[in-house]
C-alpha positions in Angstrom: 0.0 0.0 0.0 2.5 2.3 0.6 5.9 3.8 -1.2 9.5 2.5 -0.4 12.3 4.3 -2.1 16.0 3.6 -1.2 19.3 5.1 -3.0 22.9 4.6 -2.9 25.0 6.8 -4.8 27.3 9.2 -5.7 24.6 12.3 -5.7 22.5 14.0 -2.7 19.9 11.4 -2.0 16.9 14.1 -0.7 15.7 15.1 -4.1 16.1 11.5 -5.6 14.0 10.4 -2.8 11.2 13.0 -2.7 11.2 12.8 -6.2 10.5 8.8 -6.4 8.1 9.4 -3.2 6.1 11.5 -5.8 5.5 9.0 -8.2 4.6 6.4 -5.6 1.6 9.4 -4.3 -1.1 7.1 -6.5 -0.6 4.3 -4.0 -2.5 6.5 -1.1 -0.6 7.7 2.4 -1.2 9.7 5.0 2.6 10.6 5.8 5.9 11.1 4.4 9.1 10.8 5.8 13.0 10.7 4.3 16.2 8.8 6.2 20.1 9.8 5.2 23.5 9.0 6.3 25.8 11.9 6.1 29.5 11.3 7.1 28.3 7.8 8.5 25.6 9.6 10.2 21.7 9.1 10.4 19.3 11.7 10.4 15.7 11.8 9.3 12.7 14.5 8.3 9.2 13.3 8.4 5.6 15.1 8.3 2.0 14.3 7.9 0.0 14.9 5.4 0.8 15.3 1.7 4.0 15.4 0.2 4.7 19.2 -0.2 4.9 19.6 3.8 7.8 17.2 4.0 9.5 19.2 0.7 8.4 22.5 2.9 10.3 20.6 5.9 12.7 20.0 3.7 13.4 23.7 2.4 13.8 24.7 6.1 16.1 22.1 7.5 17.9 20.4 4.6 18.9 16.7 5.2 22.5 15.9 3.5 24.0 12.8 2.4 24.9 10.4 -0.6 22.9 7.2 1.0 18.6 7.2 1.9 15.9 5.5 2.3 12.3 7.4 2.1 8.3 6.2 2.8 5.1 7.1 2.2 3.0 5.9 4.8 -0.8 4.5 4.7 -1.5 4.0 8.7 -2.3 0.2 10.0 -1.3 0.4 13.5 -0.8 3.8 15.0 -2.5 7.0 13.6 -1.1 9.2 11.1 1.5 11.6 13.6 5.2 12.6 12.6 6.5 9.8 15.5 4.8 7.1 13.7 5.6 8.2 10.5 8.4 6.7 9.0 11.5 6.0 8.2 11.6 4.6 11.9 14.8 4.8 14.1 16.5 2.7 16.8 20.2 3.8 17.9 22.2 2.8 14.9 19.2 1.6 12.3 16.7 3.4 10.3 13.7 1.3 8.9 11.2 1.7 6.5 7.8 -0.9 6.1 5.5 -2.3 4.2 2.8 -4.5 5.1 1.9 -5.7 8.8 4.2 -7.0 11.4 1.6 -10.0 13.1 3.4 -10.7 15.6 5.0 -7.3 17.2 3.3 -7.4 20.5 5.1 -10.7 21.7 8.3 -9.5 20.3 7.6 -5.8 21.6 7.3 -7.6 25.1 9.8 -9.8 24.7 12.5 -6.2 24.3 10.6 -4.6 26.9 11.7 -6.9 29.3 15.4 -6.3 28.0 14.7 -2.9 28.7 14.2 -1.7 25.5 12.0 1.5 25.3 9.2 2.3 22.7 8.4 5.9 21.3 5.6 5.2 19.2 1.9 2.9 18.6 3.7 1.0 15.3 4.4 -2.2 15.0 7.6 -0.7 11.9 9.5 -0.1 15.2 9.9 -3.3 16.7 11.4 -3.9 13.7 14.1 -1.0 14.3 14.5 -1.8 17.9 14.9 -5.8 17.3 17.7 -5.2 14.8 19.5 -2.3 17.0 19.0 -4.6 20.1 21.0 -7.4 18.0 23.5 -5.3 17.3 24.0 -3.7 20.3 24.9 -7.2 21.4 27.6 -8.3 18.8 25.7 -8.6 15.9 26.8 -6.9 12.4 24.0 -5.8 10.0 23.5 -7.9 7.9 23.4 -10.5 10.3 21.4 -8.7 12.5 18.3 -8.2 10.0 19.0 -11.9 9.0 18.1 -12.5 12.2 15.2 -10.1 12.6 13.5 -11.8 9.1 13.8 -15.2 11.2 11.8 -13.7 14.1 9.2 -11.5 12.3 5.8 -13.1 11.3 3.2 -11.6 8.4 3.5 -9.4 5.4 6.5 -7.0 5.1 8.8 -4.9 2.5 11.6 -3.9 4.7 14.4 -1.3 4.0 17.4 -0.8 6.4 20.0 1.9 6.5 22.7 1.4 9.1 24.3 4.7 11.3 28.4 4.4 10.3 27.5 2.7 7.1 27.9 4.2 3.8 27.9 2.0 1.3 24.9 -0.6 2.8 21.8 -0.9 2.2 19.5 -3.7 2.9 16.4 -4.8 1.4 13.8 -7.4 2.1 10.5 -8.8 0.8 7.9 -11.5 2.1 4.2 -10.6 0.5 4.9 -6.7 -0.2 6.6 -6.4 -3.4 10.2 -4.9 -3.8 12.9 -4.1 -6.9 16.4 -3.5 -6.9 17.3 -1.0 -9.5 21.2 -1.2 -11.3 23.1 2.0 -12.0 26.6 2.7 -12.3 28.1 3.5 -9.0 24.6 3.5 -7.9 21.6 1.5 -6.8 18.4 1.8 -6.3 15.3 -0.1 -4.3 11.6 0.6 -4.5 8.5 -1.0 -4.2 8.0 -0.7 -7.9 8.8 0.2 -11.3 7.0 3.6 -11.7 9.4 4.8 -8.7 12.6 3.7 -10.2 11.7 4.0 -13.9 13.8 7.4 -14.3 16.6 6.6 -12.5 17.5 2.9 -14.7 15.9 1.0 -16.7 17.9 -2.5 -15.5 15.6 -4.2 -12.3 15.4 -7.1 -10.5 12.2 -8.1 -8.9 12.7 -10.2 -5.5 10.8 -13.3 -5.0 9.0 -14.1 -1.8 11.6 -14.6 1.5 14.3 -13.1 -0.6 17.0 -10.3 0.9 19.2 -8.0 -0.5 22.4 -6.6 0.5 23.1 -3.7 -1.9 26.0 -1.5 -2.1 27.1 1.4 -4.7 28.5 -1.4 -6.5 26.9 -4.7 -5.8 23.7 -6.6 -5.3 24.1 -10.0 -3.5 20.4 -11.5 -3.0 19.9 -14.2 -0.5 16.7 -16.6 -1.0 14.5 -18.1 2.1 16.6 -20.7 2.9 20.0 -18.2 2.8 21.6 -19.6 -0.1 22.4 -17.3 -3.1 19.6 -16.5 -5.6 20.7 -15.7 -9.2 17.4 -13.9 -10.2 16.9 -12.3 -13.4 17.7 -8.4 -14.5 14.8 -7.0 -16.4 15.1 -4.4 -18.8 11.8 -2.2 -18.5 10.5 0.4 -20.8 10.9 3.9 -19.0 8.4 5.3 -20.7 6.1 2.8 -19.6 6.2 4.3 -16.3 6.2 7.8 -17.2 3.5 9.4 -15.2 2.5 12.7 -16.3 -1.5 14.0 -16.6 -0.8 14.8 -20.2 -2.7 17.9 -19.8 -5.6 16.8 -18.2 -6.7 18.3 -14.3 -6.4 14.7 -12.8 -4.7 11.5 -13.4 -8.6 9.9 -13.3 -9.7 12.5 -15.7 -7.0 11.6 -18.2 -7.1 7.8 -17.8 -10.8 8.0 -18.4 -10.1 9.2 -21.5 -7.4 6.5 -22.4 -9.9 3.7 -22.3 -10.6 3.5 -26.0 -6.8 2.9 -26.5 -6.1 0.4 -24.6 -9.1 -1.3 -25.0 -7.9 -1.3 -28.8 -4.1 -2.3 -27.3 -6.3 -5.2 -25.6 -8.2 -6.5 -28.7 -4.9 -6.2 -30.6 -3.2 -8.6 -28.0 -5.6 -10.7 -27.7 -7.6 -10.9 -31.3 -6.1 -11.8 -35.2 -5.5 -9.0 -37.1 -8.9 -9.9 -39.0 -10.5 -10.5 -35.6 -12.0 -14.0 -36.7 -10.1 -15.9 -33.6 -9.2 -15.0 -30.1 -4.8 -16.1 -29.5 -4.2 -16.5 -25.5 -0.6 -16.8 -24.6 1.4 -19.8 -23.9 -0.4 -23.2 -24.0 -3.6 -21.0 -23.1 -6.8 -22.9 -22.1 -8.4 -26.2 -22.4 -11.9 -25.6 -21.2 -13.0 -28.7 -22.1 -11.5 -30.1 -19.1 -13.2 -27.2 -17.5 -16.8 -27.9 -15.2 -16.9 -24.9 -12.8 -14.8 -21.7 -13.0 -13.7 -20.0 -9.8 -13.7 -16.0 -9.9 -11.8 -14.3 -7.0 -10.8 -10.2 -6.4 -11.6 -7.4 -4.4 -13.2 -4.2 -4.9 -13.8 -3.3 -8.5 -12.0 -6.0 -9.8 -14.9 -8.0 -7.8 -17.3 -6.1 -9.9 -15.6 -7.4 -12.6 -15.5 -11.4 -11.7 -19.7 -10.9 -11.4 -19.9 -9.4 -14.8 -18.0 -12.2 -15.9 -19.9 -14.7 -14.2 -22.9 -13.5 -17.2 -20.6 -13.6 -20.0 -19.3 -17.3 -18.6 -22.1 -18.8 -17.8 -25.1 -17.4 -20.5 -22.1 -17.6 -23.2 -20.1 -20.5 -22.6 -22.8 -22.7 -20.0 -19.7 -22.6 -17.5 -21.0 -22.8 -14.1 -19.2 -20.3 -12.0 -18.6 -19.1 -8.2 -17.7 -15.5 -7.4 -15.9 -14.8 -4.2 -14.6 -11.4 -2.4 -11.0 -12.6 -1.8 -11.1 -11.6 1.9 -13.6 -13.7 2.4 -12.8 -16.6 0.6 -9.7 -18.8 2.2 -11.3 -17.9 5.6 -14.8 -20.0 4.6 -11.9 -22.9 3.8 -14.0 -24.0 0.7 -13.7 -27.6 -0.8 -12.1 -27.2 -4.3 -13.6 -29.8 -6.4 -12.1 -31.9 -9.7 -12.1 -30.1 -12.5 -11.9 -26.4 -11.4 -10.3 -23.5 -12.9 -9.2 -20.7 -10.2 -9.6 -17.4 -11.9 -7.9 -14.2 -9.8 -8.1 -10.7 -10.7 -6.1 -7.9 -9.7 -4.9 -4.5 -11.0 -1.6 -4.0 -8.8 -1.4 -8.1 -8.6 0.1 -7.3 -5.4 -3.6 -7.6 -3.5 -2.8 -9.1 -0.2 -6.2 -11.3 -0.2 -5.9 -12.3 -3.7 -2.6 -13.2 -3.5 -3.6 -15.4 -0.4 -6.9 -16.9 -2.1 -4.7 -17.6 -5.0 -2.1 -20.0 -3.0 -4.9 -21.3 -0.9 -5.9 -23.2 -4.4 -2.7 -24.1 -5.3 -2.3 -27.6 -5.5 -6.0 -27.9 -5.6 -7.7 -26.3 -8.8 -7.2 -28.0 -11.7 -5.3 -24.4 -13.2 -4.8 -21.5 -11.7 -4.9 -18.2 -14.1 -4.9 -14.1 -13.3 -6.0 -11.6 -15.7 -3.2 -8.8 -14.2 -1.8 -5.2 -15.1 1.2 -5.5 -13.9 3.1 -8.8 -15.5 6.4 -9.3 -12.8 3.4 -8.7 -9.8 3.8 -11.6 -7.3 -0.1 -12.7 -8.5 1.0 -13.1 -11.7 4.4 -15.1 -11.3 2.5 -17.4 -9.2 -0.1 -18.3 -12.0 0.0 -21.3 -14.4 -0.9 -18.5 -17.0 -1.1 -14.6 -16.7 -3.6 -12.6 -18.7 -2.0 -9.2 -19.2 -4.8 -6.8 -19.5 -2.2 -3.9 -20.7 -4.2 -1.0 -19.2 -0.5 0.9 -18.6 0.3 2.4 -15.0 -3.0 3.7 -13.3 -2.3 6.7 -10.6 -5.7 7.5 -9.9 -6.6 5.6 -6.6 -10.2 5.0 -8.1 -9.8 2.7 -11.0 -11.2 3.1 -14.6 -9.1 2.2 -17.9 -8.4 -0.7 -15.5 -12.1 -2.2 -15.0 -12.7 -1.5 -18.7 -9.9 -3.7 -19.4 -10.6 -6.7 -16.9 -13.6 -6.5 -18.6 -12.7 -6.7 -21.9 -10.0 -9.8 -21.2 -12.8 -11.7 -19.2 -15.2 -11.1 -22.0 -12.5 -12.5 -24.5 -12.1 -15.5 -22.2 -15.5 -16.4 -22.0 -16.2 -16.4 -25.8 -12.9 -18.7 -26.1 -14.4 -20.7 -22.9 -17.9 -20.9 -25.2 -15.8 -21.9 -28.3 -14.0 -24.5 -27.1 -16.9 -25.8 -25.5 -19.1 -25.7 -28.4 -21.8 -23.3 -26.6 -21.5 -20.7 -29.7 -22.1 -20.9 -33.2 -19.4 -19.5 -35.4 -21.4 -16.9 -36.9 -22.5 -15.6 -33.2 -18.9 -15.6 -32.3 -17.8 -13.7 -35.5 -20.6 -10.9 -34.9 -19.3 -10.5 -30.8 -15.5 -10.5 -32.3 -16.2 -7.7 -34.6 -18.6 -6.1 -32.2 -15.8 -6.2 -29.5 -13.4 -4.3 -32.6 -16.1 -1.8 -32.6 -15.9 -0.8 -28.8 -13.0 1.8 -28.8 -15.2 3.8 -31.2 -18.0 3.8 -29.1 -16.1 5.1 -26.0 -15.1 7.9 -28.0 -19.0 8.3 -29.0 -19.5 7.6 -25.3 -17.7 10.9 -24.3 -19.5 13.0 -26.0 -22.1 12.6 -22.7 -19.4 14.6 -20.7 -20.3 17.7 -20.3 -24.3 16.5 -19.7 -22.7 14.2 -17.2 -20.8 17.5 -15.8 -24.2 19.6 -15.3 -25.9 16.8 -13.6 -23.0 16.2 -11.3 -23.2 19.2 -9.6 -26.7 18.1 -8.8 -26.2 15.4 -7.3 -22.9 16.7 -5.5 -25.7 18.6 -3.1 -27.2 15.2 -2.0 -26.2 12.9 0.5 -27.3 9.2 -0.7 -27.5 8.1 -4.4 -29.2 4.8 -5.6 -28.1 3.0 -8.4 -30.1 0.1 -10.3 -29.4 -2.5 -12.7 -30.6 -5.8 -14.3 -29.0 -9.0 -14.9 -25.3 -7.7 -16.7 -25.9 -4.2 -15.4 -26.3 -4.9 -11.8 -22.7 -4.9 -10.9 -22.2 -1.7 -13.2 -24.4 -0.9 -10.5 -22.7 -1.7 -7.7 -19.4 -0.3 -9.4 -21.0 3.2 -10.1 -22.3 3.5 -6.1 -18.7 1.9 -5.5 -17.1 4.5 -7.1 -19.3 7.5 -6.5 -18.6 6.7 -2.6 -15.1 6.3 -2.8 -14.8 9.7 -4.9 -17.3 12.1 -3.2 -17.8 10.4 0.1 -21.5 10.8 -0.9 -23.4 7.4 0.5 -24.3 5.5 -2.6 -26.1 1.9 -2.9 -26.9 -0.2 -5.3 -29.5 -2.8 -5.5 -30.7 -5.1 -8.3 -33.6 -3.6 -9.5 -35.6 -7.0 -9.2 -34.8 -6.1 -5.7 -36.5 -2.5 -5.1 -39.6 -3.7 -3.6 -38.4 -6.2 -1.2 -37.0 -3.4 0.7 -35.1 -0.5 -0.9 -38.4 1.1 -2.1 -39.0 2.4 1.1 -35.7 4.7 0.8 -37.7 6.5 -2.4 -38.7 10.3 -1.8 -37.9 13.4 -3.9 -34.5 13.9 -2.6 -33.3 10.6 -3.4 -31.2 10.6 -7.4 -31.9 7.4 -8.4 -29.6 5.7 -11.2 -30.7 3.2 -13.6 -28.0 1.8 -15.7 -30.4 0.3 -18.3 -29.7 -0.1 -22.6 -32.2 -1.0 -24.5 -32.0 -5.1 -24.2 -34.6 -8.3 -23.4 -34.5 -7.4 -19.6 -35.5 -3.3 -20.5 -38.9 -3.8 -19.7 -39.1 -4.9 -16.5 -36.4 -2.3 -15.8 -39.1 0.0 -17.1 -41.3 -1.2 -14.3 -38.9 -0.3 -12.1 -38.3 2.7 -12.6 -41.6 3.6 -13.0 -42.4 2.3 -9.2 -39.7 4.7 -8.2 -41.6 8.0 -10.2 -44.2 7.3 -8.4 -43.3 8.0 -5.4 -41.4 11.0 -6.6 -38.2 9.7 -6.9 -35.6 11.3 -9.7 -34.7 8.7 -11.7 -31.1 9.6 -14.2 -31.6 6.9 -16.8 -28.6 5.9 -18.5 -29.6 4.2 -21.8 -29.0 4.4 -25.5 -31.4 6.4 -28.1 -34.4 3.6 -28.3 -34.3 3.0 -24.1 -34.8 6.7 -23.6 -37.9 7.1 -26.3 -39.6 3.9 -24.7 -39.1 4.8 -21.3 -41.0 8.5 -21.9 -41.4 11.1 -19.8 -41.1 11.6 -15.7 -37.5 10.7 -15.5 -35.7 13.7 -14.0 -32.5 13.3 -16.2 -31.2 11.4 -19.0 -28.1 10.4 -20.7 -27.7 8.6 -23.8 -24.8 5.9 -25.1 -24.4 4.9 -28.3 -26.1 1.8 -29.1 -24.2 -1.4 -28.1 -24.5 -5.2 -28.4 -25.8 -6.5 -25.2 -23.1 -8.7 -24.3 -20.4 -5.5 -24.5 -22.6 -3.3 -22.7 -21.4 -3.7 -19.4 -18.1 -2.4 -20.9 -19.8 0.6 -22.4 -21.7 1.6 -19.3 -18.6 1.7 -16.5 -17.8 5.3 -18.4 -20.6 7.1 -17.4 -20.6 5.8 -13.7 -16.7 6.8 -13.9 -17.8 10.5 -15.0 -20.7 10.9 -12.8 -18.2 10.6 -9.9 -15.4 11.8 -11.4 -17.8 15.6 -12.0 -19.5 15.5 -8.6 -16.1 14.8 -6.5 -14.9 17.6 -8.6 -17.9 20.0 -7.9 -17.4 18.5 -3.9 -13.7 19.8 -4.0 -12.6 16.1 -2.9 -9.0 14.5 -3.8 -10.3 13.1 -6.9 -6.7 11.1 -7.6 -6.3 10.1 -3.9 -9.1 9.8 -1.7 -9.2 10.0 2.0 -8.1 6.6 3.3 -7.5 5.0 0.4 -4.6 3.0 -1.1 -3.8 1.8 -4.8 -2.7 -1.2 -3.8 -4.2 -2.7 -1.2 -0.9 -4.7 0.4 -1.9 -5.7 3.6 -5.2 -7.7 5.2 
């Protein structure tokens, strides 16, 4: 969840470090703090809030030296105060953190009774004091932290720098993902690509249990088990990881308007040139073999798993099984003969994910991830990774990223109906070209915005929204209230419409906006009947639809916005862009962080 940058080198670390910390602001924090060693001595700045108070901190009382390590915090245990903030310090170590430290009440006793003082509520300075405490007793560094990794129980990325230490850095990684970047006379470590992108373009990505000692001109990693680990340098593309708003007011605003490229980048990967077959990587998928398909994610990429679960099972007669990933290796479910394990994630670093995913290994039949990010930990763990090529998302909230889960699962399931015989070949060839056809009609799609603007700042003056949908649009549904809570901090539901009389209907009045995500398709009708039991009890009703929805559904709805006309199967695709700009315009007209929202992360690295 949060931002680790480290740097050894022959340059003033500071603005290398704020500089990285800045590109790693899209993962969420609530703090900010940067560590140095100057003449083999440690020193540290930290501050609360956004970024520009610790540069303003920074300004005032400069913080020298050629060695660093810097954080961006997202608080877990302790609240968001400069003591707690990190890079944490104990005597001769300075510590930065990652993840959740399970176990750092036993050990926090265990030093107390050695008469080790605490300063702050974290359980990131255990890890400080355990690894000064070593020392202090005979122990050198690196066989101090050694030590400390042996101890330590649950999720960490863990940086070191050492007091009287120069040229030392050390690095470790057990479920929070870290790289070491190569430079000449210089390395690097972050916990990702987009924060050490401009400084080289040569990284390594460690492996679960590994540790690194790095030094201006080495990198010796250590696996698990101690023994040396060869692991492979990757040449990535820097401007891959360029993050810039390419003119635009916000990183959401601009990747909105990306979707209809890499949606096209998606099809290209993933389609023939003619678009008359669908070519999966590797050895792909024999679905065949397949008799129940297991979806797993959190958040929006849930949403996406129970669109899926349509397209799978009305497409391909795949029986499927959705789960929320927090939920699902707690219920311990039986994994029976013949199952495909399905897990998607954006970062592919999802903590619960990650842990679903290895909960079925060994069990499922195959286990696959549709990722964005192709070295993430979810998707080097897979028998096969589905790249959904969405390029680096900043925005907290996620958009070009859904659209493109979407799009790859869609894909999937008409190869899953294929293989299995469920589709005729001239059904298949109309949803191919149909699916070639999509970029276009997000670009049609935009031309809603600046309707979707005006309405916005109605509904930025309410404090609950309803959404609705039917059968593929009810988890556009429960995406659009997702994202409109998580945007404006305006209370937002979403039911299936099916659903409004067996309880929701009593939330109707006339200050209640009430959002039907409806095209004209065989389930219309009904939706009709929906909406029309919410206008008669005065509710305002925004129907999103295309051209023939709106005319059949006639007058008394308060607002409407029209899409261009879609095949039914794509238009859960179609319809996450205008629940992306209705929050999008009302957090903007509520003056809220659009990019990062209050308490939020990007990457969500920890239970």
């Amino acid at each position: 969840m949060c931002g680790i940058i480290g740097y050894l080198g022959n340059h003033e670390a500071a603005p290398f470090l704020l500089d990285a910390l800045r590109r790693l602001e899209y993962r969420g924090y609530d703090s900010a703090g940067i560590a140095t060693l100057n003449h083999g001595k440690l020193d540290r700045r930290r501050a609360v809030g956004k970024l520009v108070n610790l540069a303003d901190l920074l300004v005032h009382e400069p913080l020298p030296g050629k060695a660093g390590i810097g954080h961006t915090r997202w608080a877990t245990h302790g609240a968001p105060t400069v003591p707690n903030a990190h890079p944490h310090r104990a005597g001769r170590v300075a510590v930065v953190h990652n993840g959740i430290i399970e176990n750092f009440r036993e050990l926090r006793a265990e030093l107390a009774e050695a008469g080790v003082p605490f300063q702050t509520e974290t359980d990131t300075e255990t890890v400080a004091l355990l690894a000064n405490h070593l020392m202090e007793g005979g122990m050198g560094p690196v066989e101090a932290v050694t030590e400390v990794l042996h101890r330590i129980e649950g999720a960490y990325g863990l940086l070191f720098l050492f007091d009287g230490e120069e040229d030392l850095m050390i690095a470790a990684r057990k479920g929070s993902p870290l790289a070491v970047g190569y430079g000449v006379g210089e390395n690097f470590v972050g916990s990702d690509a987009i924060a050490l992108a401009p400084l080289t373009d040569r990284i390594t990505y460690l492996e679960e249990g590994d540790m690194a000692v790095v030094t201006r001109s080495s990198v010796e990693i250590r696996d698990a088990a101690g023994q040396l680990a060869n692991r492979e340098i990757k040449t990535i593309r820097i401007d891959s990881a360029r993050v810039d708003k390419a003119g635009h007011k916000h990183f959401m605003a601009k990747e909105i308007a990306e979707q209809p490229k890499v949606i096209g980048d998606a099809l290209r990967h993933y389609l023939t040139p003619d678009s008359a077959a669908i070519t999966l990587p590797g050895e792909g998928v024999d679905f065949t073999k397949v008799n129940r398909l297991l979806l797993v994610a959190c958040g929006t990429a849930y949403y996406a798993c129970l669109t899926a679960k349509y397209w799978f099972e009305q497409i391909a007669q795949l029986p499927v099984e959705v789960d929320i990933a927090s939920e699902f290796r707690y219920r311990e479910p039986p994994i029976t003969e013949g199952t495909l394990a399905l897990f998607v994630s954006q970062s592919g670093e999802t903590a619960d994910t990650l842990a679903a995913l290895r909960y079925c290994k060994g069990k499922a039949a195959r286990i696959l991830s549709v990722v964005n990010v192709a070295e993430s930990s979810i998707a080097r763990e897979s028998d096969l990774a589905l790249p959904i090529l969405a390029g680096a998302e900043i925005g907290v909230a996620s958009t070009k990223a859904f659209s493109c889960q979407l799009t790859v699962l869609l894909i999937l399931a008409l190869e899953a109906a294929r293989q299995r015989g469920a589709i005729s070949a001239e059904k298949l060839t109309e949803l191919l070209g149909a699916l070639q056809g999509l970029p276009a009609l997000f670009n049609a799609a935009m031309d809603s915005n600046a309707l979707t603007e005006s309405i916005s700042a109605d509904l930025s003056e309410v404090s609950d929204v309803l959404f609705l949908g039917r059968g593929r649009m009810y988890p556009l549904a429960l995406e659009g209230a997702l994202k409109m809570k998580e945007l404006s901090y305006i209370h937002a539901e979403a039911y299936a419409s099916g659903e409004l009389k067996h309880g929701p209907i009593a939330l109707i009045d006339s200050h209640l906006p009430v959002v039907v995500m409806a095209p004209r398709d065989s389930l219309f009708d009904k939706t009709i009947s929906n909406m029309q039991e919410v206008m008669a009890r005065a509710g305002k009703v925004l129907l999103i639809s295309d051209a023939a929805g709106i005319a059949e559904a006639g007058d008394g709805v308060w607002q409407s916005v029209e899409m261009p006309t879609v095949a039914p199967e794509l238009a859960p695709i179609l319809y996450a862009l205008p629940a992306q700009l209705l929050a999008y315009h009302t957090a903007v007209a509520k003056g809220t962080d659009v990019d990062q929202p209050r308490n939020l992360a990007k990457s969500v690295t920890v239970e």
